[in-house]
N, C-alpha and C positions, 0 to 999 in steps of 0.2 A: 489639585489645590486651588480655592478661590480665589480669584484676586482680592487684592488689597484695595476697600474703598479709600481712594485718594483725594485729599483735597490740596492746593496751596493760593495762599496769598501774597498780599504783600500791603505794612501799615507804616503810615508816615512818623517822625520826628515832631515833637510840638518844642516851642521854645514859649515860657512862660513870660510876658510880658508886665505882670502880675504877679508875684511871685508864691509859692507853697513852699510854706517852711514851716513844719511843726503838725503833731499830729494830739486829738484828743482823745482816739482810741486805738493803739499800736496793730491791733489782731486785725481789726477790720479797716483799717488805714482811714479812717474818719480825721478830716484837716482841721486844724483850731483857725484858720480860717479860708472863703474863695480866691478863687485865681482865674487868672486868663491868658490865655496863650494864642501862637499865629502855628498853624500847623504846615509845615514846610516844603515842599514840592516832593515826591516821592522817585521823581527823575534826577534827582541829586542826593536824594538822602534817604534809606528805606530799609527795612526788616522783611525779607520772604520765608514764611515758612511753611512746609508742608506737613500734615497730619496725615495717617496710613492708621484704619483699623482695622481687623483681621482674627478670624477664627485662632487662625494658628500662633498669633502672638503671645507669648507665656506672661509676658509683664510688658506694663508700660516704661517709657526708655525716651530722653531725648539725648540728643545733638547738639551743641550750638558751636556755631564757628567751625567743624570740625573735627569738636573733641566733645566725648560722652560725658554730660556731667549728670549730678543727683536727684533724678525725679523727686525723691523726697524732698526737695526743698518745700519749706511749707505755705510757701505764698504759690508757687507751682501745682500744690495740691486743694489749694483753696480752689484753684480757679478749674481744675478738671474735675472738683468734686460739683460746687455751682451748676458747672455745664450737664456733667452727667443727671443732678436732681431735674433740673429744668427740662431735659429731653424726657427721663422717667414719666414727670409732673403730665408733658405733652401726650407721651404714648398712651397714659390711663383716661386720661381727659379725650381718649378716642380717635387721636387721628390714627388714621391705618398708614401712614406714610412712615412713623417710627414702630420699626418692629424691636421689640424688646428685647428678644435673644443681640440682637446686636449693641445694643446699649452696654451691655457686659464685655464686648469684648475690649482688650486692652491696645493701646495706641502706642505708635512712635512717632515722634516730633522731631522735625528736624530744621535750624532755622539760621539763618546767615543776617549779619550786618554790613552792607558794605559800607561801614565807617569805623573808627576805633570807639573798639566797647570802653564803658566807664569812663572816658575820657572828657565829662562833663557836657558829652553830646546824645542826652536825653536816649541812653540805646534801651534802658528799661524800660521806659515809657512805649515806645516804639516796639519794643518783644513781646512784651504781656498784652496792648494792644492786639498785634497780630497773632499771639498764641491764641486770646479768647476768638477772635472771631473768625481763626478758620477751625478752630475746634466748631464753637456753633454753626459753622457752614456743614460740615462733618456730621454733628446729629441731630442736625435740622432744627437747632434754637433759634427763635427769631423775636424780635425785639428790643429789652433795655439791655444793652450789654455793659455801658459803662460802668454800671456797678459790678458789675466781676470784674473787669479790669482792672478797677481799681483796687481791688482788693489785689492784685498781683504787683502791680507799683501805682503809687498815687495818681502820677501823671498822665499813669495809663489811659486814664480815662480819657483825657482830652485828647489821644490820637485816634478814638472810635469816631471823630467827627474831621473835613475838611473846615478849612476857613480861619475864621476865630472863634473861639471856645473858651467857654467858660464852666468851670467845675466850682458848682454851688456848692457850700461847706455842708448843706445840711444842718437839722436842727435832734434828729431822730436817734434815738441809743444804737437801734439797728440799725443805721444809719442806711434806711430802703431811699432816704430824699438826699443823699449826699452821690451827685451825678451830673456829669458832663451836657453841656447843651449848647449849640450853635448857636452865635450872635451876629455872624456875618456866613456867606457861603465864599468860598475860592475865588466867585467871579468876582467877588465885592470891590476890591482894589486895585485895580490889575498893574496900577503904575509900581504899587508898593515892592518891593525889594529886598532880599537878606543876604547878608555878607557872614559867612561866618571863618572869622581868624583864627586859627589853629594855630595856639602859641604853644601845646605843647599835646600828645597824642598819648603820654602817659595814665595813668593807674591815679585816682586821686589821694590823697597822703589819708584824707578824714573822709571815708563813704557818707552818700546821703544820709543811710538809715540812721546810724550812731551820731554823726553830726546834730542830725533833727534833735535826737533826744538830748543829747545836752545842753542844747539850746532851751528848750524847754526846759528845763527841770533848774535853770542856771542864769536866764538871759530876760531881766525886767522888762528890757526894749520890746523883746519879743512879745512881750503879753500884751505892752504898749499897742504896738503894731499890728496885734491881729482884732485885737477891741477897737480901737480908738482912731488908728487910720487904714488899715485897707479897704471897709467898707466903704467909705466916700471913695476912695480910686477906685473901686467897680466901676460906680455908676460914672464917675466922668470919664473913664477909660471906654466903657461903651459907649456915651456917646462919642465920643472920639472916631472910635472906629465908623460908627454910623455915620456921622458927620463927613467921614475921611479928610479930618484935621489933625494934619501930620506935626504942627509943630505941638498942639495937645498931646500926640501920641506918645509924640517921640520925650517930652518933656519928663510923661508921668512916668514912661518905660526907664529913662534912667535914674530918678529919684528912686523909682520904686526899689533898682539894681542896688542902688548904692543902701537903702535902708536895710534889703536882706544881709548885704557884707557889712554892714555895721551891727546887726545883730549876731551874724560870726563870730566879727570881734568884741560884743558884750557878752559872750558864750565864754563863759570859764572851766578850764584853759581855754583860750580865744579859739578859734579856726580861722586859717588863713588860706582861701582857697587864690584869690588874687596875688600875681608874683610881678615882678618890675614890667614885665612885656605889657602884661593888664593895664599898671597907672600908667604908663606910656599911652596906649592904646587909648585912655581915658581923658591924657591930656590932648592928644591930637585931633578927638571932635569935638571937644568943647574951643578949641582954638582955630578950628576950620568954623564953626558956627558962629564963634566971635568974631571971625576976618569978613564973613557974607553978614552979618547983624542980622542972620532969623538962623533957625533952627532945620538943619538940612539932613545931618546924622544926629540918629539915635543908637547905644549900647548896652546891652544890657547881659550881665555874666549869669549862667548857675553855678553849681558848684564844681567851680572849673576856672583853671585862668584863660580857657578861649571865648573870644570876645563875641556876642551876635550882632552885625551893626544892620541897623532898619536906615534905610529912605530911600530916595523916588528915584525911579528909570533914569532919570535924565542925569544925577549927580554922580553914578554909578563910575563909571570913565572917571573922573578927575579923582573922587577918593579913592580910586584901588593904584592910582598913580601916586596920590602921596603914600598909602601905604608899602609901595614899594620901594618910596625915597627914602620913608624915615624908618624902615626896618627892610636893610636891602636884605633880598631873598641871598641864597648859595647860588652859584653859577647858571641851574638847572631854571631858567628862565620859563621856560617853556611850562613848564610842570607846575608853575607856582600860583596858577588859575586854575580851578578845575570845575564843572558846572557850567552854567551859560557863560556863552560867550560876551566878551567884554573888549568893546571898543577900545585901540591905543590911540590917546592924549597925551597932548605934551602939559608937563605941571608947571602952569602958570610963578613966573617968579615971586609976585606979588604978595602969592598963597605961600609960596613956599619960608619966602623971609618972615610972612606974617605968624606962620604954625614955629618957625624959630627952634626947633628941638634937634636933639644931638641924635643921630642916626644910630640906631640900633640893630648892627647888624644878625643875621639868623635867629629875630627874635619873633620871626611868626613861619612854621613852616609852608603853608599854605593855607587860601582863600579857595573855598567854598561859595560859587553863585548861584544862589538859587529864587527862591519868590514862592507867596502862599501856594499852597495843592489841596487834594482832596484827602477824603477819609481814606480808609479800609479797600482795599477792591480785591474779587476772586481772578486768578489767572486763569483764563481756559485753555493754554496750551500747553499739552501734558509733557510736551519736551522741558519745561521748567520745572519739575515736582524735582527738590531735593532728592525724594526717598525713589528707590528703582520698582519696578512690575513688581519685585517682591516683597516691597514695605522695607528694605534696608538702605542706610545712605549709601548714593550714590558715589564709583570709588575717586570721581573728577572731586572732592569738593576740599 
């Protein structure tokens, strides 16, 4: 029997700085308006998964986490059918590098997060991402990927790129111009920094998908919001970034945050993805930025009460000390950083009488350190492929 040709990768995490909420075409996830995101280091945050196809495979089959779930699912089928026309598209158009008979044969996917799924930590973004492009590593697709991507989660798109990324809404029904594109590269910022607070690792009460649409079909703000002001916050949010004018960044990042959960709550029945750990979280950088008089953190939630907080190398040490005063962790000290390493500081008294808040205890289980990364990358050591010599998941996983 032949081997199994194997590929795997591994795709990063994007956290929208800009928010995407609301779609004008459900099938082909076309957004009623753009967005822009920082894509997250893939050494703290990442989706690997590997693709196996193979004469002998009777049906395609994925994996995720460990447990078999529905290849049918139909944003899943969008994006293996995408990949398959476009290699077809390739083989006729003449290259001899895709041979046909193998184009037919059927896959198994198999793909791990090492973060908690749905937990408002962008995991679909990050899956679909790295589903499409080691499928196209697999049958030799090269090119626009965003747009299959995003047809398997919106924000997928924005993890086919490092850096900051921006996913144009597009203007087109077939929505061929609705597509991710780099605004800055990974090097761009290198002081910049992401904190992310896990105030809770649960299942969200309202999923994106259904969320979205009732916002739309329900929520006047929202229409407000995708005519009338996200277009100006593109452009001053890039230059921002170009600029790397952190109190601009960091400004329009949490107006922007707080405009998407007020469209939640203009959403009827409302959606309440922020819970007390969140407004907590919310008063404590605006009251650290009021104590220093400039803007040092910025936060910004998706649909999730875990917090993202942006700002510079150097303030990193004193804010992950107040967050440990003013929501002391459980005993497990050690455990309650995970990601880069973080300098211990002593928390200045001054700050601590100034921020003035009632301590919340176990109300963040853990900080996540991380900073921008790149896009997409192929792993070449085959000791990493999920799937075994035989195309079946491996029995470690």
């Amino acid at each position: 029997m032949e081997k199994p040709n194997t590929v795997t990768c591994t795709a990063p995490v994007n956290i929208a700085v800009i928010k995407y909420w609301g779609k004008r075409n459900e099938e082909l996830i076309l957004p009623i308006n753009s967005s822009l995101s920082v894509t997250l280091h893939q050494d703290q945050l990442k989706t690997t998964t590997t693709v196996a196809t193979s004469r002998s495979f009777q049906e395609d089959r994925i994996w995720l986490n460990g447990k078999e779930e529905d290849v049918t699912h139909p944003r899943l089928q969008s994006c293996l059918r995408e990949i398959r026309r476009l290699a077809r598209k390739r083989s006729k158009d003449g290259d001899p590098a895709s041979d046909l008979m193998k184009l037919s044969y059927k896959v198994h996917i198999c793909s791990v997060n090492d973060f908690p799924t749905a937990a408002g930590l962008a995991s679909s973004a990050a899956g679909f991402a790295c589903l499409v492009y080691t499928l196209a590593q697999v049958f030799g697709v090269e090119g626009e990927l965003s747009e299959i991507a995003r047809q398997g989660s919106g924000s997928a798109c924005r993890s086919m790129y490092g850096g900051f990324v921006q996913w144009i809404m597009g203007e087109e029904d077939d929505g061929k111009d609705s597509l991710a594109q780099q605004v800055a590269p990974e090097t761009h910022w290198p002081e910049l920094r992401v904190l992310v607070l896990v105030a809770s690792a649960e299942r969200k009460p309202v999923g994106s998908t259904s969320g979205m649409q009732t916002s739309v079909q329900t929520s006047r703000l929202l229409k407000h919001r995708a005519e009338s002001v996200v277009p100006g916050r593109m452009v001053e949010m890039i230059e921002a970034v170009q600029r790397r004018d952190f109190a601009a960044f960091a400004e329009l990042t949490m107006k922007d945050s707080n405009q998407f959960h007020a469209t939640c709550l203009d959403t009827y029945p409302p959606i309440f993805y922020l819970n007390s750990v969140s407004q907590q979280v919310i008063n404590l950088v605006h009251r650290y930025n009021r104590h220093y008089k400039e803007t040092r953190l910025a936060y910004t939630f998706d649909a999730g009460p875990n917090a993202v907080i942006y700002t510079l190398q150097q303030h990193v040490p004193e804010f992950v000390q107040a967050v440990q005063h003013f929501f002391p962790p459980e005993t497990n000290g050690g455990e309650f950083i995970k990601g880069l390493p973080i300098e211990h500081v002593a928390l200045p008294e001054e700050l601590r009488q100034a921020i003035g808040l009632e301590p919340l205890a176990k109300g963040i289980s853990y900080i996540i350190s991380t900073k921008v990364g790149p896009g997409p990358c192929v792993l070449e050591d085959p000791t990493q492929h999920l799937l075994g010599s035989d195309g079946w998941p491996k029995k470690t996983l």
